[in-house]
C-alpha positions, 0 to 999 in steps of 0.5 A, a space after each residue: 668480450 666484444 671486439 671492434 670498436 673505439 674504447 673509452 682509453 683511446 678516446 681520453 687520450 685524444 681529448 687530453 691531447 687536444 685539450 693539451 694543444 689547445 692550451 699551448 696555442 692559448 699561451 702562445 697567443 697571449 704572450 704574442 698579444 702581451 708583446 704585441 700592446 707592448 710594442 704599440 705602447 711603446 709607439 704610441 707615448 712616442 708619438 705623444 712625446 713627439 706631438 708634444 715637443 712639436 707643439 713647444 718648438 711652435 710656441 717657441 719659433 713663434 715667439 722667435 718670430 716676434 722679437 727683435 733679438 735671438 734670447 738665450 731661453 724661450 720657455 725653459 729651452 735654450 736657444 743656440 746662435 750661429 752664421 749659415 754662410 749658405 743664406 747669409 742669415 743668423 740662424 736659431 737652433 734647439 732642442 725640445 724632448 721628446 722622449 728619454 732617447 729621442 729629441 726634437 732638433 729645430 735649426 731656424 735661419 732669421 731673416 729680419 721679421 721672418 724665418 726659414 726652416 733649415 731643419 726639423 728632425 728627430 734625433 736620437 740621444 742615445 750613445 750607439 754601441 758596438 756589439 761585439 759579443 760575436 765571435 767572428 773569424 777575421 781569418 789566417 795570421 799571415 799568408 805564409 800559412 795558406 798554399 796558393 802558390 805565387 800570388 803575382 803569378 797569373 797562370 798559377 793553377 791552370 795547370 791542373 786543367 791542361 788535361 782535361 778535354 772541353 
């Protein structure tokens, strides 16, 4: 019998432990690229969305711009009127989607055959709600329970330190 050397076992055993790392890492890294595609989908049908409601509300601040009198719709999107006291104009506002959670809102002030943008911005549809589910400490009933002595009283607790030397 031969002593020494490296045996056939030993060596298996770091190949299916290399074998069993590689394949781990090759999971991890897929389900960070699936993730990783989902995240820029996701961004890129917004922009989409996003150029295409600009597009609209140009078409739309473009035929604003030609009539003489503010229509209640221009091309299926209603149009809002209102007073900016700031400007002393009649103002045109709408919204255009952008996505199911998002829209573009555009606030226009007529000034005779002109305009002049007040706002152009994306806004958010969605209702926000609270999370609530965190179990927070919002600390003791009363002040009855914690013992930090006359809380008018400045020079409480300094006591304890009278002894000490600096």
């Amino acid at each position: 019998m031969k002593k020494g050397g490296i045996g056939v076992g030993s060596s298996s055993i770091v190949l299916v432990f290399a074998v069993l790392c590689l394949t781990v890492f090759s999971l991890i890294t897929f389900v960070v690229a699936g993730n990783d595609k989902a995240l820029v989908d996701a961004e890129a049908n917004l922009v989409k969305g996003y150029y295409a409601a600009d597009a609209l509300a140009e078409h739309i601040v473009a035929e604003l711009a030609q009539s003489d009198t503010i229509p209640d719709k221009i091309l299926g999107v209603d149009i809002g009127v209102g007073y900016d006291m700031a400007s002393g104009a009649d103002t045109a506002y709408f919204r255009c989607a952008i996505s199911d959670q998002k829209e573009l809102y555009v606030l226009l002030a007529m000034n005779g055959d002109s305009y002049d943008i007040l706002s152009w911005r994306m806004l958010d549809t969605d209702e926000w709600v609270a999370d609530d589910n965190i179990n927070v400490w919002e600390g003791p009933d009363s002040l009855d329970s914690l013992d930090i002595g006359d809380p008018m009283d400045v020079w409480s607790g300094l006591d304890q330190w009278e002894d000490e030397e600096p």
